[in-house]
C-alpha positions as CSV (number, residue, x, y, z in Angstrom):
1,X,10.6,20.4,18.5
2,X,11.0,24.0,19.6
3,X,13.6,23.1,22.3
4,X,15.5,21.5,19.7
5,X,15.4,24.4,17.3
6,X,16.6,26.6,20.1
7,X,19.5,24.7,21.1
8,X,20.5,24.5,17.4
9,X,20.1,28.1,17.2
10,X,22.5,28.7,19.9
11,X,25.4,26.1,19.5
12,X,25.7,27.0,15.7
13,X,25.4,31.1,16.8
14,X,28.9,30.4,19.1
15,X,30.0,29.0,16.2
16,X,29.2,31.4,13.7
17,X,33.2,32.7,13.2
18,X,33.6,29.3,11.8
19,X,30.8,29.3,9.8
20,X,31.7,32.9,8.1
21,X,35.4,31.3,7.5
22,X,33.4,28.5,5.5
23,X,31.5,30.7,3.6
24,X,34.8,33.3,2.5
25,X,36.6,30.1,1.9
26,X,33.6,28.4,-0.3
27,X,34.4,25.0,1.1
28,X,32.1,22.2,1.7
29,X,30.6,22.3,5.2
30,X,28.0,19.4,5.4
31,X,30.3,17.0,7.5
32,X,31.6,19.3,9.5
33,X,28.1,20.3,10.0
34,X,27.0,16.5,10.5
35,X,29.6,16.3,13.2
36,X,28.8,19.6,15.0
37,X,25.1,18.2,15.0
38,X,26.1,15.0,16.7
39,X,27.9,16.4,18.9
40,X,25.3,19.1,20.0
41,X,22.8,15.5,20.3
42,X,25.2,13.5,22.5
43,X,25.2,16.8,24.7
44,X,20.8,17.2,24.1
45,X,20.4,13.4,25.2
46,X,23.2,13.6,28.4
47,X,21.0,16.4,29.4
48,X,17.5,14.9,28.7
49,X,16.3,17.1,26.4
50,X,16.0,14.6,23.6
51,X,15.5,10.9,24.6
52,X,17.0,9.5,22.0
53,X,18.6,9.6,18.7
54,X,20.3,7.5,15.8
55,X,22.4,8.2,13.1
56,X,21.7,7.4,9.6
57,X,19.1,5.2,10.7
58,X,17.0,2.8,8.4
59,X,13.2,3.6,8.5
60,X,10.6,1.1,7.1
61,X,8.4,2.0,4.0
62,X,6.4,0.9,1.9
63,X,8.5,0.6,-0.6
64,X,11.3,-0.4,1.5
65,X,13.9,0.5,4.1
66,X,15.4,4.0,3.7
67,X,18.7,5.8,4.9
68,X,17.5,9.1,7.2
69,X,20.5,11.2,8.7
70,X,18.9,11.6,12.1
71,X,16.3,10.0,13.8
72,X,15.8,11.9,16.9
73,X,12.7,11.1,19.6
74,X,11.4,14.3,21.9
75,X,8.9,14.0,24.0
76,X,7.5,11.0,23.1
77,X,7.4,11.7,19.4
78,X,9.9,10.5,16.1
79,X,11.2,13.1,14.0
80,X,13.8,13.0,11.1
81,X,16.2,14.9,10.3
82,X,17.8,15.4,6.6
83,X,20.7,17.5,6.4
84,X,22.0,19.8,3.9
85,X,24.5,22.6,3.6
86,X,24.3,25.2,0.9
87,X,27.8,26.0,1.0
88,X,29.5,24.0,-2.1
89,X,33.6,24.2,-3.2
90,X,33.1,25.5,-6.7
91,X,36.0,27.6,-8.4
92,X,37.2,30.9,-7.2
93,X,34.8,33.4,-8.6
94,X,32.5,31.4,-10.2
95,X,28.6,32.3,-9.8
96,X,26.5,30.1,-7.2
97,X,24.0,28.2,-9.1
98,X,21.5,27.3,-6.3
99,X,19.2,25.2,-8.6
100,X,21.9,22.0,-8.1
101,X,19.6,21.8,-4.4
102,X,16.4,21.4,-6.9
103,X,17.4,19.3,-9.7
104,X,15.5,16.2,-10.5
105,X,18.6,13.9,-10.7
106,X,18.5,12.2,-7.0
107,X,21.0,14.5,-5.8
108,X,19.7,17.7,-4.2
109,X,16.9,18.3,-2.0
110,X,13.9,16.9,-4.3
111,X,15.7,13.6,-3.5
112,X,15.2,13.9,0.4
113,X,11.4,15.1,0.1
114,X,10.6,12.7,-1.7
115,X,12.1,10.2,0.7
116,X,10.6,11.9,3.8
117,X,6.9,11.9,1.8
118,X,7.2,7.9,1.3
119,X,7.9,7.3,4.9
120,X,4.9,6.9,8.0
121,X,4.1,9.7,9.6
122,X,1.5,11.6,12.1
123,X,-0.6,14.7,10.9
């Protein structure tokens, strides 16, 4: 996993002009971001440093089958992936209200941990 977080590390840091142009412009980022990312595991898997991956792929649960933005396999070993980008269009001057990533309502973040808990997994 460390290889992985390196190489995200360094394709988003080239990138990071765009990024700051996102963030003055307060614009959505998270399909750009998607597509950056698939991009970046097309490239990982050509080179072998991932073995595989798939795109919103449908894992089995107990409870049922459920969406996952990445499924990515390294050395042997599934991991999945849930993306999300802070950076929100909201109007002009308006103050950030980061607790929209926490609410309750099946939107934000509580949303994908909960889905991630339900699924099988290795401690």
């Amino acid at each position: 996993m460390e290889v992985l977080l390196q190489n995200i590390y360094e394709w988003f840091l080239i990138r990071k002009e765009h990024l700051q142009v996102f963030a003055d412009a307060d614009s959505r980022v998270e399909g750009w971001f998607k597509a950056e990312f698939l991009v970046l595991l097309k490239r990982l898997l050509d080179d072998s440093v991932i073995e595989s991956f798939e795109r919103e792929a449908k894992i089995k649960s107990l409870t049922g089958r459920r969406q996952i933005d990445f499924e990515l396999s390294i050395m042997g070993e599934q991991h999945l992936c849930e993306l999300k980008a802070l950076c929100i269009s909201q109007a002009a001057g308006t103050p950030r209200n980061l607790r929209f990533y926490l609410r309750e309502d099946g939107v934000g973040l509580i949303k994908d941990f909960r889905k991630l808990d339900v699924l099988p997994h290795k401690l």
